[in-house]
C-alpha positions as CSV (number, residue, x, y, z in Angstrom):
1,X,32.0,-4.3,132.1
2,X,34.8,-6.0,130.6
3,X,37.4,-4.3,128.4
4,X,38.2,-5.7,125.0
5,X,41.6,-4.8,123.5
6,X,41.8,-5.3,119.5
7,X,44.8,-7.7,118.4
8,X,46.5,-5.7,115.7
9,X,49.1,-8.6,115.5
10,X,52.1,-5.8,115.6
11,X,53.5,-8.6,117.1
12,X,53.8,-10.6,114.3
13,X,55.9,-8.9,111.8
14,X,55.7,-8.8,108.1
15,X,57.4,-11.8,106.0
16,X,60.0,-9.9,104.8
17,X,61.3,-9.0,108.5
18,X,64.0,-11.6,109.9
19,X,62.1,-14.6,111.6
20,X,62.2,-15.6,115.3
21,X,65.4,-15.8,117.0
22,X,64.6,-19.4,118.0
23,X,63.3,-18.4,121.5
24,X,60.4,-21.2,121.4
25,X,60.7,-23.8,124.2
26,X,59.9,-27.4,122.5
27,X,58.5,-28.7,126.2
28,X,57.2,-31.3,124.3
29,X,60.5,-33.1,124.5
30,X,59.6,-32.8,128.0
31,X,56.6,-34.3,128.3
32,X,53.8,-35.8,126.4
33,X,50.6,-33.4,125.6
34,X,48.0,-35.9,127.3
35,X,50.3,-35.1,130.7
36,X,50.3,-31.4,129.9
37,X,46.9,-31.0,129.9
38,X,46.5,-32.7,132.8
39,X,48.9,-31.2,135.0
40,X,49.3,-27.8,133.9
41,X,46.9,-26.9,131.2
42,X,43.3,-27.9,132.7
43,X,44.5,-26.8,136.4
44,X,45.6,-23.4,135.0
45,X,42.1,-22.7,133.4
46,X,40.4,-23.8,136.5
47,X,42.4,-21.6,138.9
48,X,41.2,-19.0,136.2
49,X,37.6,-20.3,136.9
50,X,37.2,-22.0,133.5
51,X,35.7,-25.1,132.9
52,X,35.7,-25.8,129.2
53,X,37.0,-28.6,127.1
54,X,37.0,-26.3,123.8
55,X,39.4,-24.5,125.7
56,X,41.6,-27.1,127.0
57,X,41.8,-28.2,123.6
58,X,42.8,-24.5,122.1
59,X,45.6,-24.0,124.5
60,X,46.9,-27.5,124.0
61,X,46.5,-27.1,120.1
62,X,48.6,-23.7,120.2
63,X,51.5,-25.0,122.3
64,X,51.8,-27.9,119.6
65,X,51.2,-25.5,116.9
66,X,53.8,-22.8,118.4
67,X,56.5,-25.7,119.1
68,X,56.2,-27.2,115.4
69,X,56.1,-24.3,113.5
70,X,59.1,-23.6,111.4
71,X,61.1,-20.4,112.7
72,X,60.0,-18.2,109.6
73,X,56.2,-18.9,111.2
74,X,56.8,-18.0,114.7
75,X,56.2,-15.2,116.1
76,X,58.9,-12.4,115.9
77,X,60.4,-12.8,119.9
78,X,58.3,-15.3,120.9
79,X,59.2,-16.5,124.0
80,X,58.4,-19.7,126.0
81,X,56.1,-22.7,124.8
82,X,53.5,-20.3,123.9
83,X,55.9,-17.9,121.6
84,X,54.7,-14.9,123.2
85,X,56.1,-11.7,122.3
86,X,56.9,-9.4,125.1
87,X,54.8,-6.5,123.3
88,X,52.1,-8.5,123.3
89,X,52.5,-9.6,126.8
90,X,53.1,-5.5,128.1
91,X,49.1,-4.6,126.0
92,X,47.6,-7.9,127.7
93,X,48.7,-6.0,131.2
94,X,48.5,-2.7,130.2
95,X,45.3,-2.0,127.9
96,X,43.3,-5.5,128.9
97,X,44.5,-6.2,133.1
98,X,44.6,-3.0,134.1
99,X,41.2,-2.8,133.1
100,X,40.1,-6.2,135.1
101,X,41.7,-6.2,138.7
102,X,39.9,-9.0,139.6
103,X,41.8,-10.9,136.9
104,X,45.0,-9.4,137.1
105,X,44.8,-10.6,140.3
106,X,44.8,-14.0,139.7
107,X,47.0,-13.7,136.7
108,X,49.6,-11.9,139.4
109,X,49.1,-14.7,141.8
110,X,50.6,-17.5,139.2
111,X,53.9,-15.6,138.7
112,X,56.7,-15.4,140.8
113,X,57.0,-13.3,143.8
114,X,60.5,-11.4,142.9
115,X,61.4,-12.4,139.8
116,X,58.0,-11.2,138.4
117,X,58.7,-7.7,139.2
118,X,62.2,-7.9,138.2
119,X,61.6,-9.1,134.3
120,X,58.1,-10.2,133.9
121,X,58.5,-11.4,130.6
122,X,61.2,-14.4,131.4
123,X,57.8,-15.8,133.7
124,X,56.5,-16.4,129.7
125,X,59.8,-18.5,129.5
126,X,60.3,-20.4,132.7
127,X,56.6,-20.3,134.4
128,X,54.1,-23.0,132.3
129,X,51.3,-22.3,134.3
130,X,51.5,-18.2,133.8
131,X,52.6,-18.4,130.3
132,X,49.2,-20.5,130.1
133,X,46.6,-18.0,131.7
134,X,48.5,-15.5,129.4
135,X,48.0,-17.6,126.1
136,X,44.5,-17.8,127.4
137,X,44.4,-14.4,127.7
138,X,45.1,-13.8,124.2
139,X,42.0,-15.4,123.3
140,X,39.9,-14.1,126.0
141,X,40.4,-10.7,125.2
142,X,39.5,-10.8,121.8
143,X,35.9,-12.1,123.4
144,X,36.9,-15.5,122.0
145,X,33.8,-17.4,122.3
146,X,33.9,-21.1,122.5
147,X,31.2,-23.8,122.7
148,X,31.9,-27.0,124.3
149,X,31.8,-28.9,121.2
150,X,33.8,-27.2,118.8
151,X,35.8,-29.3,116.8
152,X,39.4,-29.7,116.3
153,X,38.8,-27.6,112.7
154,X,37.0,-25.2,114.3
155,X,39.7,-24.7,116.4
156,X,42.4,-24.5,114.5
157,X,40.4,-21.7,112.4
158,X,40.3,-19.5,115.7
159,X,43.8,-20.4,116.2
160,X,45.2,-19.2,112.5
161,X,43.1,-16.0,113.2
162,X,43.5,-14.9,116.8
163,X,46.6,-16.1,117.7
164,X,50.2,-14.5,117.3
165,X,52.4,-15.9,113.7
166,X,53.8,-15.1,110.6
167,X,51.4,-16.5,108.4
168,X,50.4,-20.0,109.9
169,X,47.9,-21.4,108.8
170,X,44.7,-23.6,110.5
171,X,46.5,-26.7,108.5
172,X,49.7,-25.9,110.8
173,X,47.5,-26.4,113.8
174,X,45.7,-29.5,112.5
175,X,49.4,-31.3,111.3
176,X,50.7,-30.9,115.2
177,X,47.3,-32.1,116.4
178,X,47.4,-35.3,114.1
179,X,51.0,-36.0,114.6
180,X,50.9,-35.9,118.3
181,X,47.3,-37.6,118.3
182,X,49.0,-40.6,115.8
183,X,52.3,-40.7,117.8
184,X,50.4,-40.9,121.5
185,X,47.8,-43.4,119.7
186,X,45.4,-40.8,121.9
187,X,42.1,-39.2,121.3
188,X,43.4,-35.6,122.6
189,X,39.8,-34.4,122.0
């Protein structure tokens, strides 16, 4: 049986708190989405045994929502592409992991051998392919159910609900998807 944990969002602090310190990594200016889901994205959800283009298209959708989001949006401490808090990375491994070994397994096996142990939150930071499974994770836990054909709207909706922010909104998601889509001149879906 698999152990749900219930997103409270403490991660995501009330408006009137300070807003991020910043901490979100644009990897965009790195490298173009079509290449990200390609080589890091779709490789990470199949070493997690997940074969599903809904889900290639969430994770891709939230790492252009996360890096286009204005600071008083992110998360509060998000760090990495993702903008994951390091509260909400300690209850993904402590109330939803530690309940799955199987998956904490593989979710070990993507970070780094020392470094890991010695601050597990910088692998949100400098580790794509872990700060992907754990993005993933977010989702999954919540018993995020996607179909194959969900749309980009439908999405986005899961997104503004489910994921880590100060108030984002679906449209947030949707603006970074059609800017990025325009811009590439790509069908990302």
């Amino acid at each position: 049986m698999t152990a749900s944990l219930t997103l409270t969002h403490e991660c995501i602090t009330p408006a009137e708190q300070p807003p991020s310190l910043g901490n979100t990594i644009n990897i965009l200016a790195l490298s173009s989405p079509g290449l990200l889901r390609e080589a890091v994205i779709r490789p990470t959800l199949n070493y997690l045994g997940i074969a599903s283009r809904a889900a290639e298209n969430l994770l891709l959708g939230t790492l252009l929502a996360t890096t286009s989001l204005p600071a008083h949006k992110q998360a509060q401490g998000g760090i990495g592409p993702y903008g994951i808090c390091t509260q909400l990375h300690t209850r993904i491994w402590d109330d939803y992991l530690a309940s799955n070994p199987d998956q904490a397994s593989l979710i070990r096996g993507l970070a780094s051998q020392r470094c890991f142990l010695h601050n597990p939150h910088a692998e949100l930071g400098y580790n794509f392919a872990y700060a992907t499974a754990i993005a993933w994770l977010i989702y999954h836990q919540q018993l995020t159910e996607l179909e194959d054909d969900m749309d980009i709207d439908e999405l986005a909706l899961i997104w503004e609900t489910r994921y880590p922010h100060r108030g984002a909104l679906s449209s947030d998601f949707l603006a970074s998807w059609n800017r990025v889509r325009d811009e590439e001149s790509l069908a990302l879906v």
